[in-house]
N, CA, C and O of each residue as an XYZ file, in Angstrom:
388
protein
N      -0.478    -22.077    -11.556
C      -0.699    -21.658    -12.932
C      -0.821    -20.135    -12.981
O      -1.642    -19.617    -12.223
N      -0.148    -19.422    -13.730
C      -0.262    -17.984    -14.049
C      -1.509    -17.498    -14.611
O      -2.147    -17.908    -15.580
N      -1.717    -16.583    -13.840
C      -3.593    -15.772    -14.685
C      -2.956    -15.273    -16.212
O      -1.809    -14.931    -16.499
N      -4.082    -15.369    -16.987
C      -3.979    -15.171    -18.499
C      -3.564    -13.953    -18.160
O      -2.335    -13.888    -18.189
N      -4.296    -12.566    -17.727
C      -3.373    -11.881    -17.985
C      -1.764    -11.422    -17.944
O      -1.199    -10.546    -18.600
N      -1.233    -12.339    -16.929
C      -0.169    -11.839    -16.588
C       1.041    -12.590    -17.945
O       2.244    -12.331    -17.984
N       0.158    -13.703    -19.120
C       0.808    -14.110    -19.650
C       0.808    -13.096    -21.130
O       1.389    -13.430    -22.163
N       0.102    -11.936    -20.974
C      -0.205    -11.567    -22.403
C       0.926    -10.140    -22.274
O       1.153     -9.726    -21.137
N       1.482     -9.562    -23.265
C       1.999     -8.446    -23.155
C       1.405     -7.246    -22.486
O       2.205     -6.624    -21.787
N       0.086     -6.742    -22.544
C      -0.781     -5.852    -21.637
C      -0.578     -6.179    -20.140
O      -0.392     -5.426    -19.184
N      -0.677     -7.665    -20.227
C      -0.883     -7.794    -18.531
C       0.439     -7.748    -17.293
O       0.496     -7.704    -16.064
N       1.747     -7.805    -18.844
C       2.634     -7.495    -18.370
C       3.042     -6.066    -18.003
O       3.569     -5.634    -16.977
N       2.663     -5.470    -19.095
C       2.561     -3.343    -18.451
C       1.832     -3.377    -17.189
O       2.230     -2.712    -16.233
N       0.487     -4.321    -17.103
C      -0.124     -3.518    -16.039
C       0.533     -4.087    -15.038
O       0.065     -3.616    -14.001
N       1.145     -4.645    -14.865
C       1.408     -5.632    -13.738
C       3.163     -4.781    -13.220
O       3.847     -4.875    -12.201
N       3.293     -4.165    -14.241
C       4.825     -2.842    -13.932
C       3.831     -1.959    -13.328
O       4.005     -1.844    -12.115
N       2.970     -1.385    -13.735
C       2.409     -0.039    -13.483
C       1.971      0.060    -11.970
O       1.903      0.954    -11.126
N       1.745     -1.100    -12.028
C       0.793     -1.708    -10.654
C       2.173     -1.781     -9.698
O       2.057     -1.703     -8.475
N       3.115     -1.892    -10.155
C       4.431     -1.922     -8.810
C       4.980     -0.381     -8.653
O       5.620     -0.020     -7.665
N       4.668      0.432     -9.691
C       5.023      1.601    -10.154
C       3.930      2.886     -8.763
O       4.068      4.017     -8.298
N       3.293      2.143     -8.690
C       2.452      2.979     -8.867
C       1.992      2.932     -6.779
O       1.390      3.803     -6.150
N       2.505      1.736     -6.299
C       2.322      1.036     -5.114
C       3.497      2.267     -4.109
O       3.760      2.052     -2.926
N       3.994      3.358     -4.801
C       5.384      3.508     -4.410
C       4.253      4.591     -3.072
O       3.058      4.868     -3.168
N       5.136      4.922     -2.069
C       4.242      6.170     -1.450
C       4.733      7.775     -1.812
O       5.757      8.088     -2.419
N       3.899      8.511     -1.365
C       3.983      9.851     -1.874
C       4.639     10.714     -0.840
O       3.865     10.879      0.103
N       5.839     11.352     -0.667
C       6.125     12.055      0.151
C       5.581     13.634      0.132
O       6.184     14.529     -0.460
N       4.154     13.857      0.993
C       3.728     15.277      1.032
C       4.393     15.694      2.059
O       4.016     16.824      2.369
N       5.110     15.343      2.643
C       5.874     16.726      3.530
C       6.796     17.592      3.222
O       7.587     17.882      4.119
N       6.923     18.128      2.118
C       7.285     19.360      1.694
C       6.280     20.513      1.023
O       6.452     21.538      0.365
N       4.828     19.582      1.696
C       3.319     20.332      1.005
C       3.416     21.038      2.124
O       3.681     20.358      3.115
N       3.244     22.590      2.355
C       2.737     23.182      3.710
C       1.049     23.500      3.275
O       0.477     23.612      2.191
N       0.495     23.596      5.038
C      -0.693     23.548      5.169
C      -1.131     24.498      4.801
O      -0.576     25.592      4.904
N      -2.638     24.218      4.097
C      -3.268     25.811      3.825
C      -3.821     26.623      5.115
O      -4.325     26.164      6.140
N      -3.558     28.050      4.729
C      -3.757     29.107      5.906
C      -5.116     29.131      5.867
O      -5.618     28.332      5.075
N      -5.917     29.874      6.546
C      -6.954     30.035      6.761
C      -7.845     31.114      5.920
O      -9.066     31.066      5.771
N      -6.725     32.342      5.275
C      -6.987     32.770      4.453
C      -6.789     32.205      2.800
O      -7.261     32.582      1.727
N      -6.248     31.580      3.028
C      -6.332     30.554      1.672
C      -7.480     29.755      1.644
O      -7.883     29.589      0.493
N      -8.160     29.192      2.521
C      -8.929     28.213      2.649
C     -10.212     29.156      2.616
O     -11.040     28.409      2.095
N     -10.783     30.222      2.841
C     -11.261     31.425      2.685
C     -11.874     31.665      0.936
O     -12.984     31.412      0.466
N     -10.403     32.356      0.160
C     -10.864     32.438     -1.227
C     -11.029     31.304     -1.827
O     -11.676     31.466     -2.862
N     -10.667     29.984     -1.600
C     -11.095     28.912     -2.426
C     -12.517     28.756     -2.774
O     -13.407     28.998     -1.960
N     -12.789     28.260     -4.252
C     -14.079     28.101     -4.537
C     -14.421     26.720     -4.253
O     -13.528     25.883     -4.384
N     -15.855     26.265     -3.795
C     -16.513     25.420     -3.463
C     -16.866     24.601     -5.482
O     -17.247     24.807     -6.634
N     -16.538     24.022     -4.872
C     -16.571     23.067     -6.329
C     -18.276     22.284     -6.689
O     -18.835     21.616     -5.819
N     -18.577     22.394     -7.349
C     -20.192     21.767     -7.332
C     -21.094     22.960     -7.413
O     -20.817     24.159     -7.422
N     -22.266     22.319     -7.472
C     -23.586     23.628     -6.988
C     -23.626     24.013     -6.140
O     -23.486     23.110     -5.314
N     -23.788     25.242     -5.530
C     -24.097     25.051     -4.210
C     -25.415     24.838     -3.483
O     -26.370     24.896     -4.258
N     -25.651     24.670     -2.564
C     -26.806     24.132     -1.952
C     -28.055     25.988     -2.116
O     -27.723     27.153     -1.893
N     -29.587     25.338     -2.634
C     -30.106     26.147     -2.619
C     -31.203     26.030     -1.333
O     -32.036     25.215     -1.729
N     -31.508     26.391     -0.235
C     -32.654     26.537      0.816
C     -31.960     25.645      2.107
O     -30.781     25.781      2.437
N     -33.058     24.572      2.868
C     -32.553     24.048      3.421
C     -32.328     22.414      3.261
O     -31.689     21.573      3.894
N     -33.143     22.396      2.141
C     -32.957     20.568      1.682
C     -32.312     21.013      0.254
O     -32.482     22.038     -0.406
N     -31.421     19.735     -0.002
C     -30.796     19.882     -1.704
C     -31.625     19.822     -2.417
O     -32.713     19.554     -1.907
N     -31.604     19.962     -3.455
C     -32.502     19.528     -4.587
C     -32.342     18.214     -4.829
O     -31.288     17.634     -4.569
N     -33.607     17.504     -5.462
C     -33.528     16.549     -5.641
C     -33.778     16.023     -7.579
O     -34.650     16.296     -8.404
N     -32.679     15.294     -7.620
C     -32.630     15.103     -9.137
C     -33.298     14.527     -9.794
O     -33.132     13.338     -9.525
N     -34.346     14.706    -10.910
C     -35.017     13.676    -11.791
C     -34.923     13.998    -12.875
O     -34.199     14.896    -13.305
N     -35.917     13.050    -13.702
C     -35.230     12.901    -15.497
C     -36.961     13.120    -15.758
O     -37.837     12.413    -15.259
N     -37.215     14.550    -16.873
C     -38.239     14.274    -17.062
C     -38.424     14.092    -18.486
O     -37.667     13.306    -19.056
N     -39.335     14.712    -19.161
C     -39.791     14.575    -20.938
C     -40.186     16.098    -21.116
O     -40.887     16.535    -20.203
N     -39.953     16.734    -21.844
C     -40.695     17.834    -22.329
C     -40.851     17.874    -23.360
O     -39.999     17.202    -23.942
N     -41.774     18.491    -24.228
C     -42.004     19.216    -25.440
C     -40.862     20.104    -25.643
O     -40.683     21.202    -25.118
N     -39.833     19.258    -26.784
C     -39.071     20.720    -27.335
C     -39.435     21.957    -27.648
O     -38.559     22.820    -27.603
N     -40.712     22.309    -28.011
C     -40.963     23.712    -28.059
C     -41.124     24.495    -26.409
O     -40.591     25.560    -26.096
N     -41.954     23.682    -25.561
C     -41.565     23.917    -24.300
C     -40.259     24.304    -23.528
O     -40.023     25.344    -22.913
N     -39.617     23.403    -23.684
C     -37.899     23.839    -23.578
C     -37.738     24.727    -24.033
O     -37.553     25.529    -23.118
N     -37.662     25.269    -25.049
C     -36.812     26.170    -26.085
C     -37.637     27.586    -25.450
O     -37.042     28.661    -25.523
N     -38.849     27.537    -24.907
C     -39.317     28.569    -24.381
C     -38.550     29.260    -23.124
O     -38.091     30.387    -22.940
N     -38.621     28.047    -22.324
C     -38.324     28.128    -20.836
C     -36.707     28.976    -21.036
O     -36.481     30.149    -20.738
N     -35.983     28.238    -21.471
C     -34.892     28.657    -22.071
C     -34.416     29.859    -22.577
O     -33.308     30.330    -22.318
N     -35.325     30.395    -23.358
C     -35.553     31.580    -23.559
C     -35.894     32.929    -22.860
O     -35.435     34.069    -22.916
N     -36.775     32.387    -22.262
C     -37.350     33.270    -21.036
C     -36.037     33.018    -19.841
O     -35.661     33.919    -19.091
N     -35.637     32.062    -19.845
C     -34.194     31.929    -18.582
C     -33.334     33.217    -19.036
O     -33.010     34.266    -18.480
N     -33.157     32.754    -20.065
C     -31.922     33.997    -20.656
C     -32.177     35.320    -20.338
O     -31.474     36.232    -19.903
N     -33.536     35.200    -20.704
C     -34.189     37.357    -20.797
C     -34.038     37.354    -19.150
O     -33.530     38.394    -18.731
N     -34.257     36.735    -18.505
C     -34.245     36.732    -16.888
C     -33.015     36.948    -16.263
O     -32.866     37.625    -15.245
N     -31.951     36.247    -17.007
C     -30.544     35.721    -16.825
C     -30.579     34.898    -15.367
O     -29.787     35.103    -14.448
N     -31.511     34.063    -15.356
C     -31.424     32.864    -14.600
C     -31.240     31.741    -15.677
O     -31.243     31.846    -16.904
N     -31.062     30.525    -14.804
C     -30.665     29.192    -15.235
C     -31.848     28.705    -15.955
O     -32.746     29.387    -15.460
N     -32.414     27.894    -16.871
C     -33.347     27.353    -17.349
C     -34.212     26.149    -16.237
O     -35.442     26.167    -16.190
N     -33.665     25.479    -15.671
C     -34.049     24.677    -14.694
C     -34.562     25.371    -13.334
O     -35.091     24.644    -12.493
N     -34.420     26.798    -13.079
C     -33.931     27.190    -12.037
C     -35.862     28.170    -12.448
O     -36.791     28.573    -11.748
N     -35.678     28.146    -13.333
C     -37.051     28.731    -13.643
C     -38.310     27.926    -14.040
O     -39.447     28.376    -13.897
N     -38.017     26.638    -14.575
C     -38.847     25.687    -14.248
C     -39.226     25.434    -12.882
O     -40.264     25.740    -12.294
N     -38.542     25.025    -12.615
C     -38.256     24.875    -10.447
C     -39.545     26.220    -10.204
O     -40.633     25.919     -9.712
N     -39.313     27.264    -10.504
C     -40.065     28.260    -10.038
C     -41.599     28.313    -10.374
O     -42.524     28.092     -9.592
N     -41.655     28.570    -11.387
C     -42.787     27.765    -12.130
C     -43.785     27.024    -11.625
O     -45.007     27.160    -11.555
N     -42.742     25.928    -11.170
C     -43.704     24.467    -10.782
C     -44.121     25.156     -9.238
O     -45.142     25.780     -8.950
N     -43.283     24.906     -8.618
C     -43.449     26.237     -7.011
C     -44.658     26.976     -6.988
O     -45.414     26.631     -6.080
N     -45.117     28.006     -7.809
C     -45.822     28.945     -7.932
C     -47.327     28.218     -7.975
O     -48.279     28.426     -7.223
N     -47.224     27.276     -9.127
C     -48.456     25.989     -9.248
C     -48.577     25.994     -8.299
O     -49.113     26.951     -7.742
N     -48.019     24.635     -7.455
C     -48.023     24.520     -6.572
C     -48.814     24.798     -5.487
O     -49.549     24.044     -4.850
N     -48.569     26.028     -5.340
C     -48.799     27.078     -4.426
C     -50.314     27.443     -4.197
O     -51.220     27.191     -3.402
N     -50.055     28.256     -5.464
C     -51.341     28.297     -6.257
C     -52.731     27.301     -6.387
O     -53.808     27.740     -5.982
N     -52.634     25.966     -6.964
C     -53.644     25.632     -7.644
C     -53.486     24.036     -6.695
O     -54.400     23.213     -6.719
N     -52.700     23.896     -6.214
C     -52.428     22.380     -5.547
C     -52.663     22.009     -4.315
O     -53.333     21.049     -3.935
N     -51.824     23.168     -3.397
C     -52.396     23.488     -1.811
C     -53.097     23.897     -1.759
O     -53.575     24.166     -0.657
């Protein structure tokens, strides 16, 4: 018995696309990157700050809080998060250890 999709008009595109698509790619007319190419390329992502990554969480703030931090990021011309981060650090530091 044939799967429903392959009986509906959609399942018939995908089912071309899907043979279309199975084909292989001839990269050998790609030459390798030099070493100075591989050099100026930019690193895609954040880059890593210290010796552990950062680690990501979701918190809550007071929009007026934000809108501060934010503010003060700008006059700094750092990142807004990047000065929270600092912030909390300094606590930390300060009043915790």
């Amino acid at each position: 018995m044939a799967k429903r999709s392959d009986l509906s008009a959609r399942g018939g595109r995908a089912a071309a696309n899907v043979r279309r698509t199975r084909r292989k790619i001839d990269f050998s007319d790609i030459s390798e990157s030099s070493v100075e190419q591989l050099k100026v390329m930019r690193r895609v992502g954040r880059p890593p700050l210290g010796d552990e990554p950062r680690q990501l969480i979701a918190i809550r703030v007071d929009p007026g809080v934000l809108d501060q931090f934010r503010k003060e990021a700008r006059r700094r011309r750092v990142g807004y998060q990047t000065l929270i981060n600092e912030v909390l650090a300094a606590h930390v530091r300060k009043d915790v250890a």
